[in-house]
C-alpha positions in Angstrom: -52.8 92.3 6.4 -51.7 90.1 9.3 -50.1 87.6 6.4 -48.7 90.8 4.4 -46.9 91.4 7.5 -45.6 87.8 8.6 -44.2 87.6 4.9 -42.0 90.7 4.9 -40.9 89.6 9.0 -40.0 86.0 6.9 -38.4 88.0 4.3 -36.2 89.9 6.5 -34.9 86.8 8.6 -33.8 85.6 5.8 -32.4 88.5 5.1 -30.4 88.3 8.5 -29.8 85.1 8.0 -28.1 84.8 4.5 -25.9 88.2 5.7 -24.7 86.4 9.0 -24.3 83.1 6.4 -22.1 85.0 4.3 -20.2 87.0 7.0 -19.2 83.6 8.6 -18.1 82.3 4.9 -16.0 85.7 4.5 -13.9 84.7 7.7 -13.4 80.9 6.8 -15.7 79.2 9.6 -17.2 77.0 7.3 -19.0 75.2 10.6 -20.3 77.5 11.6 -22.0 79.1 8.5 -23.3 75.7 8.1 -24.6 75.8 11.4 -26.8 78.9 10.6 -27.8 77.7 6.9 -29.6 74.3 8.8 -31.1 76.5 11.4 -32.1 78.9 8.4 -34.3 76.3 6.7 -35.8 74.7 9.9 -36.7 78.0 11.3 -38.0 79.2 7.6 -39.2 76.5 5.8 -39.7 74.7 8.7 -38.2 71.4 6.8 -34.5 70.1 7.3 -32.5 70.9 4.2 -31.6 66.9 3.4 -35.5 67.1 2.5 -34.6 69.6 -0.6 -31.3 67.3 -1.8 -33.6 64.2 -2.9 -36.4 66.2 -4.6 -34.5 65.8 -8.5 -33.7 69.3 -10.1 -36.4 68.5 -12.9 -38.9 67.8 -10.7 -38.0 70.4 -7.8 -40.8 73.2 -8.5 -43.7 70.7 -9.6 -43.2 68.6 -6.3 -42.9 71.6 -4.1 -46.0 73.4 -5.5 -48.1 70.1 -6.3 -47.2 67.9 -3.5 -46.4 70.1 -0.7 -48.2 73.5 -1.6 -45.2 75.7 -1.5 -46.2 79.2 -2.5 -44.3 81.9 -4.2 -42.6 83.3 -1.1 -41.5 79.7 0.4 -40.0 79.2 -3.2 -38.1 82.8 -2.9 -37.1 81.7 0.6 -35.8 78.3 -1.1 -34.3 79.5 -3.7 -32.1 81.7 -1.7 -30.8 79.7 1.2 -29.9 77.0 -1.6 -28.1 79.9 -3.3 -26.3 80.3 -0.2 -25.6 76.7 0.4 -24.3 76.7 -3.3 -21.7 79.4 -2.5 -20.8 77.7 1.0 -19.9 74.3 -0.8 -18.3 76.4 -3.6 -16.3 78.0 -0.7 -15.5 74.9 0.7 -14.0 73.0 -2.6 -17.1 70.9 -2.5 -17.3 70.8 -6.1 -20.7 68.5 -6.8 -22.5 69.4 -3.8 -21.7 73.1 -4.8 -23.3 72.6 -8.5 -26.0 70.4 -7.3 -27.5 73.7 -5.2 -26.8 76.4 -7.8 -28.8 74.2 -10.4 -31.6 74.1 -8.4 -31.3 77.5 -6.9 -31.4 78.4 -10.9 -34.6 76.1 -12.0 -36.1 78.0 -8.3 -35.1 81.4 -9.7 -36.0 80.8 -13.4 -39.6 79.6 -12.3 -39.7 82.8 -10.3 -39.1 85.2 -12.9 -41.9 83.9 -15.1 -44.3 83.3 -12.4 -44.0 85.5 -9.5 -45.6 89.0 -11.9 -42.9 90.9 -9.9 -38.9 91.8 -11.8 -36.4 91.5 -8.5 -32.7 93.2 -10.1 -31.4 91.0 -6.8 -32.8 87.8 -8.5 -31.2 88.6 -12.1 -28.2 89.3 -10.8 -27.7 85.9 -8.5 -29.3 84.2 -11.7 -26.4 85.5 -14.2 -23.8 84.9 -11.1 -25.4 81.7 -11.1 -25.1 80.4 -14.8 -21.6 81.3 -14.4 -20.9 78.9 -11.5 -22.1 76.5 -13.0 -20.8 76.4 -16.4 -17.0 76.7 -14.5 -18.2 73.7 -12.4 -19.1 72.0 -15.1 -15.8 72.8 -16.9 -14.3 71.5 -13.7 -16.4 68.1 -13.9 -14.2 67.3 -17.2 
């Protein structure tokens, strides 16, 4: 019970946090959205977000789970504030930092719908906005 309930208090900071992420984005103060995505993952994840940036994208689910026994939940939590930082570097014309989130947001997501036994509308929906970010920054790229 007392782990039910820690998840869903997890779940709804980062709820908090990715609103108060976006609302900073909406006005243009880039800093300080950026200041409140780097506290999200240290007070989340409880890891700086550099450590996420050197895992590669093919490797990102089986190191996380394998290496450092990331769970379901800290892969949710992941796969969001990366979606977030995706949009925040899209936001800010940061064009390969921007893709380099949203793919692995997507491999995050993608490994979530297969293996989490649970459909989230929320997750399809940032997964097709997703796909779509990333084949225009990829059109960009050429």
């Amino acid at each position: 019970m007392y782990q039910k309930d820690y998840i869903l208090r997890m779940l709804e900071m980062l709820g908090d946090f990715i609103a108060a992420i976006f609302a900073r984005m909406r006005r243009k103060d880039y800093e300080k959205a950026e200041e409140l995505l780097e506290n999200s993952y240290q007070t989340l994840l409880r890891t700086e977000a550099s450590f996420f940036y050197i895992i590669p994208v093919e490797k990102l689910t089986s190191t996380l789970i394998e290496e450092h026994h990331y769970t379901n939940n800290h892969l949710e939590i992941l796969s969001e504030l990366l979606f977030a930082e995706a949009e925040l570097r899209f936001a800010e014309e940061k064009w390969e930092q921007s893709l380099h989130c949203f793919q692995k947001a997507k491999v995050l997501m993608e490994f979530l719908e297969q293996n989490s036994g649970s459909m989230s509308l929320q997750r399809q929906n940032n997964l097709s906005l997703i796909t779509n970010r990333i084949a225009a920054l990829t059109k960009k790229r050429e």
